[in-house]
C-alpha positions, -999 to +999 in steps of 0.1 A: -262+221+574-278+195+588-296+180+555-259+170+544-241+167+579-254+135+597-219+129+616-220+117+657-186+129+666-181+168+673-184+180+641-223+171+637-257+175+659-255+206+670-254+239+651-218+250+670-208+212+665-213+221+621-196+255+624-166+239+642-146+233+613-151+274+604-145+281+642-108+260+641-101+276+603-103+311+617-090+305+652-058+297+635-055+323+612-057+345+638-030+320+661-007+329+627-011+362+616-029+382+646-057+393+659-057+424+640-054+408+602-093+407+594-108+372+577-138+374+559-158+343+551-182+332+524-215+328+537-251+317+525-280+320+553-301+301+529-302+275+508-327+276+487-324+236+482-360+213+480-343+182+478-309+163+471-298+181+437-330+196+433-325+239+436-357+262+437-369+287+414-370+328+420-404+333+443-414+299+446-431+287+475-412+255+490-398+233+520-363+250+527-346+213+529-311+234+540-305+258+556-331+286+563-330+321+573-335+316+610-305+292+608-287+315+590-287+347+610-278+325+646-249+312+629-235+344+612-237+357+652-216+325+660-190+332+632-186+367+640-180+355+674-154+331+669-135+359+647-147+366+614-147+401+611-173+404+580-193+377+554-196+377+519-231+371+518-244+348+489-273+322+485-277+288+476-257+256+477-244+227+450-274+212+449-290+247+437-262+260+415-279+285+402-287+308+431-244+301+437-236+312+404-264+331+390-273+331+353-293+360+337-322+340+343-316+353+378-323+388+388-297+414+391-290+416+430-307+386+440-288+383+472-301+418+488-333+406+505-316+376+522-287+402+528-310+428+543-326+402+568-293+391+582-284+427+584-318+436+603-312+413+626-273+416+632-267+452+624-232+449+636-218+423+611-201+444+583-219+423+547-200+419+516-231+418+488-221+397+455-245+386+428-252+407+397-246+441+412-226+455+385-259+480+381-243+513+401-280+523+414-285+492+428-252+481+443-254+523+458-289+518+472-274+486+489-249+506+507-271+538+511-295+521+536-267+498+553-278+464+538-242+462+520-207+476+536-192+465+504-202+455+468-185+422+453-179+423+419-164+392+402-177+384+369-180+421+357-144+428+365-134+399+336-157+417+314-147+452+319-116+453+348-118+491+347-157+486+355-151+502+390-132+532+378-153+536+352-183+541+374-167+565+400-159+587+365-196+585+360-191+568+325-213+539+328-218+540+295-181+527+287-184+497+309-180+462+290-212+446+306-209+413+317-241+392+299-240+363+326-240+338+302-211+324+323-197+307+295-163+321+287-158+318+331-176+295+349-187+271+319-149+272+306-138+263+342-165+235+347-151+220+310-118+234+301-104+243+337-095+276+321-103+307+328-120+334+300-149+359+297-172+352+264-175+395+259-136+398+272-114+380+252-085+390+268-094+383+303-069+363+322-044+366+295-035+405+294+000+403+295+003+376+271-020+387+241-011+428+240-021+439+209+002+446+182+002+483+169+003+487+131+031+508+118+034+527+084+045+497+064+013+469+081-015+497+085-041+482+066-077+499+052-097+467+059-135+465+051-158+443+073-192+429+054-215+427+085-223+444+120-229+418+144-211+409+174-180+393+154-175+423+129-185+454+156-155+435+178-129+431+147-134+468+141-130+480+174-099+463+174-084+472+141-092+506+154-076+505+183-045+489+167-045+523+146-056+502+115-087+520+090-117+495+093-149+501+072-178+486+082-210+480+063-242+466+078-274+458+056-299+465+082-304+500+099-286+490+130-259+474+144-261+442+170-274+410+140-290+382+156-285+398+192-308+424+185-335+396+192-315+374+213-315+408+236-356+409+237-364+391+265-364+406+298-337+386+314-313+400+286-310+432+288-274+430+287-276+416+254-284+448+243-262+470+264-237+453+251-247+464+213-250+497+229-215+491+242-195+483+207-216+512+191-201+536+221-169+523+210-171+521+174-182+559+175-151+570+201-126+553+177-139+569+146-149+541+131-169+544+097-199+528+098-221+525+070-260+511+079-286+503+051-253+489+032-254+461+014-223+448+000-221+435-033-195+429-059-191+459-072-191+477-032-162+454-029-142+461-058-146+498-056-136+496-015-100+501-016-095+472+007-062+459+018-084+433+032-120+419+041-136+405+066-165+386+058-190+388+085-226+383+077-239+361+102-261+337+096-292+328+081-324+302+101-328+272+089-365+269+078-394+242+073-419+238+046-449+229+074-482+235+043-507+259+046-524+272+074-521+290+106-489+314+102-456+300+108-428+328+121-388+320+119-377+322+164-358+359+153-388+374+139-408+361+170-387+372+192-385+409+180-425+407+178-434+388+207-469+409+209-479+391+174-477+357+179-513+350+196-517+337+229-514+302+215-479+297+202-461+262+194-423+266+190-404+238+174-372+232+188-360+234+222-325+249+221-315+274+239-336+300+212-368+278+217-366+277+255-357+314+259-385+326+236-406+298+254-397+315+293-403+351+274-442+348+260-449+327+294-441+360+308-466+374+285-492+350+293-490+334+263-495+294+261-466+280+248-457+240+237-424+233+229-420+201+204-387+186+202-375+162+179-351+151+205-352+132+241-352+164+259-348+200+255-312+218+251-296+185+241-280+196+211-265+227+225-231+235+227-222+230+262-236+255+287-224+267+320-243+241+342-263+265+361-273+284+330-283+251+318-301+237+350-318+268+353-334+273+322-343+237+321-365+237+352-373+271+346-391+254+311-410+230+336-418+257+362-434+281+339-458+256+328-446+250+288-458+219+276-428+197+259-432+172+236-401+152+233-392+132+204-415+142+185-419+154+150-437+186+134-460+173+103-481+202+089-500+237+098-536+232+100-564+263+103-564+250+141-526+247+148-496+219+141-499+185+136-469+164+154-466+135+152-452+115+187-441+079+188-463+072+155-495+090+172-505+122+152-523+146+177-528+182+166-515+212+187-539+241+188-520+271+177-524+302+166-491+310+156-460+281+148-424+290+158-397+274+141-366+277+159-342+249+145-309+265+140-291+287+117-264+279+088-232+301+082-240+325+053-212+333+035-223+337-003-203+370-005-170+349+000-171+340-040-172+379-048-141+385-022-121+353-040-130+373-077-117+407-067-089+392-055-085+405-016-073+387+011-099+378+034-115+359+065-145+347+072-154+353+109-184+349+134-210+331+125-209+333+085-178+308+100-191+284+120-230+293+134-224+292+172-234+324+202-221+356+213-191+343+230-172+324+197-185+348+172-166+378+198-131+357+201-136+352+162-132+390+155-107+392+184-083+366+166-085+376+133-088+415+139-058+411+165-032+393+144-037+409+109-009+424+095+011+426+126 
C-alpha cells in the first residue's frame, strides 16, 4: 500500500508497480508446478489503519490511512488476473493487529461485510472467509448468499480439531469452543515461539502427550474439591482415562469465577465453554455433586485414593469506610444492572477494564483508578492484540482513568482518591474493587490430616486465568497413577 511503499523503482508508484512482487510470486508457481495447480493468496481490501501503529476501533468513523475498499476490490481484479485462483479474505494490517488477529473484543465474522463488497463487485473471484466463523449459522449464511465459497477456520480447529465433523453431525453442542483469548496460540507464539491452545491443552502435541489408560492395578476413585475450569477439566480427564472422579462444587453450578468472567457480551464463549465441560462431564458419567461443600469429615468419609484440591480463589478486598456501597468486580459483574449509572472501579486489570468496556455498553459512567502508570500493567502477558485492543478500546469508550493514583475512602457522594498528593473525590454511586484474587487452599490442612495424597491445582495453586488453571487439571489429571 502506498502509506508504507514510498519506493521509485518498479516496485512502487503505481498500484500494478505494489502488486508486482504478488504478480512474480504467483507467475512462478505456476512456471513450476502448472497452470492447473490453484494458489490462493491472503488478502485484506482494507486496512483499517489511522496512522503509523495506530489500528481503528469496530464502527468508528476515520481516515482510512491504508488501503481502502476501492483499492481493494481493483487490486483483487489484478491478482486474479495474474493467476490467483481465489483470496483468503481478511482485514487489517500490523499496524492494526487486532482486526489481523481478532480478539473476542471483536465480533464473530467481522470480515463478512468487507468480504461481501469485494464479492459484489467481483462476483467471479471464489472468497475464502476467516475470522471468528466457528458459529455454523453464520459461516452457512456466508455461503448461502455467495459472500463466502469457503469458511476458514484456524483457531477453532486447535480448540476442538473435530470442530468440522462435529458440526456436519449436527452436534454443536460437543464442539470445544475456542474463547479467542489467543493466549495459548498467538500470545504463546508472540512470547514463547510455541504453539498451544489455552482450552486445548493437547494441541500441537497429540502424538506426544496420549493419555495413559488406567488399568486394574492404577484405577484410582479420586475426589476433586471444586468445579471450576481446573477441576471440571481434571475430571473429564480422569474419566476419560477410565479412572472414578468425584466432584464436589459448593455453589449450585459448575464454571467458578468464569461464570462472571463469561457476563459480558464479548464472552459468550466463556460460558459455552462451561456449557461445554458440563456436556462432557455428563457423557462420561461423571458424579457431580453441587450445593457440596467439602469439609473434613466429607473427606474422610470419601473413599479417595486421591484428592484434588480445587477451590479457586478468593478477591482480594479493601476496607474503603463507610458510605456509598462498595461491590467485589465478581459480584459486579454477575449484577451489572445494580451498580448505578455512576460506578468507579479500582483497578485496571484485565477484570477492571472488561467490567469497565461492559457497563459502558450499558450506559453506565465508569472511572477506572489505577494505582499504577497505566492500565493492564500488571497482567500476565497478553496476546498483543487482545492487549492493544482492550487498551484503546478503554479510551474509545469514553472511561475516565486515573493513573497512579490511590483509593482513600467511600463518602455518601462517591470515592475519595488521592492523585499525586491531590485528594479529589469521584462521584459514585457504586465502588468496584477489582484488585486481584489469592489462591484459597484452606482445605489442604484437612487433606494433609486424613492422610490422602493430593494436589493442589488451578487457581487454589497459583491465581492466574482460564488458560493455566485448564493445563493445571490437564497435567495432574493426565499423569496420575499412570
Amino acid at each position: 500500500m502506498s502509506f508504507f511503499n514510498h519506493r521509485t523503482d518498479e516496485y512502487g508508484g503505481s498500484l500494478e508497480n505494489r502488486l508486482r512482487f504478488a504478480r512474480e510470486v504467483v507467475e512462478a508457481i505456476h512456471a513450476g508446478a502448472g497452470d492447473d495447480f490453484p494458489v490462493q493468496l491472503r488478502f485484506s481490501p482494507k486496512s483499517m489503519i489511522k496512522d503509523f501503529g495506530v489500528g481503528a476501533m469496530p464502527g468508528e468513523t476515520f481516515t482510512e490511512m491504508g488501503r481502502d475498499m476501492d483499492e481493494g476490490i481493483e487490486a483483487a481484479r489484478l491478482l486474479v488476473s495474474y493467476g490467483y485462483e481465489a483470496l483468503d479474505v481478511d482485514v487489517g494490517s500490523y499496524d492494526s493487529w487486532y482486526w489481523s488477529h481478532p480478539p473476542m473484543y471483536q465480533a464473530k465474522g467481522l470480515y463478512v461485510p468487507y468480504a461481501r463488497q469485494l464479492h459484489e463487485a467481483c462476483p467471479e473471484i471464489p472468497l475464502i472467509v476467516a475470522g471468528r466463523m466457528d458459529d455454523p449459522e453464520l459461516a452457512a449464511a456466508a455461503t448461502a448468499d455467495g459472500t463466502a465459497t469457503l469458511i476458514s477456520l484456524a483457531r477453532p480447529t486447535l480448540a476442538d480439531p473435530e470442530i468440522v465433523n462435529k458440526l456436519q453431525r449436527g452436534r454443536r453442542d460437543l464442539v470445544r469452543p475456542c474463547i479467542s483469548c489467543q493466549e495459548g496460540c498467538i500470545g504463546r507464539i508472540e512470547h514463547y515461539s510455541s504453539l498451544r491452545c489455552a482450552v486445548n491443552p493437547l494441541a500441537a502435541r497429540e502424538t506426544e502427550r496420549p493419555l495413559p489408560q488406567a488399568s486394574d492395578r492404577t484405577r484410582m476413585r479420586v475426589l476433586i474439591i471444586g468445579g471450576g475450569v481446573a477441576g471440571m477439566e481434571a475430571a473429564r480427564v480422569l474419566a476419560e482415562r477410565g479412572h472414578t472422579p468425584v466432584l464436589h462444587e459448593a455453589s449450585d453450578r459448575l464454571g467458578g469465577v468464569v461464570i462472571a468472567g463469561g457476563q459480558p457480551s464479548f464472552k459468550e464463549d466463556d460460558l459455552a465453554l462451561i456449557a461445554w465441560y458440563e456436556r462432557q462431564l455428563e457423557d462420561l458419567g461423571v458424579e457431580v455433586h453441587l450445593n457440596s461443600p467439602v469439609d473434613a469429615e466429607v473427606i474422610r468419609a470419601s473413599g479417595a485414593d486421591h484428592v484434588l484440591v480445587a477451590t479457586g480463589s478468593t478477591p482480594r478486598l479493601l476496607d474503603l469506610g463507610e458510605g456509598v456501597p462498595v461491590v467485589e468486580a465478581t459480584d459486579a459483574l454477575l449484577d451489572q444492572d445494580a451498580l448505578g449509572k455512576q460506578v468507579v472501579i479500582i483497578g485496571g486489570g484485565l477484570t477492571g477494564c472488561e467490567l469497565a468496556i461492559s457497563l459502558r455498553e450499558r450506559g453506565v459512567e465508569v472511572t477506572i483508578v489505577e494505582a499504577l502508570a497505566d492500565v493492564l500493567e500488571k497482567n500476565a502477558p497478553l496476546c498483543m492484540a487482545n492487549h492493544v485492543m482492550l487498551h484503546d478500546l478503554v479510551s474509545y469508550r469514553g472511561i475516565e482513568v486515573l493513573a497512579g493514583a490511590r483509593a482513600e475512602h467511600v463518602t455518601a457522594a462517591g470515592l475519595l482518591v488521592s492523585v499525586d498528593g491531590d485528594q479529589r473525590l469521584i462521584p459514585a454511586q457504586t465502588v468496584v474493587t477489582a484488585i486481584g484474587y489469592t489462591p484459597r487452599h484452606e482445605l489442604e490442612t484437612e487433606v494433609k490430616a486424613a492422610g490422602i495424597p493430593y494436589h493442589v491445582i488451578g487457581d487454589a495453586r497459583r491465581c492466574a486465568n482460564i488458560m493455566y488453571a485448564i493445563w493445571d487439571g490437564f497435567e495432574v489429571a493426565s499423569q496420575l497413577a499412570k
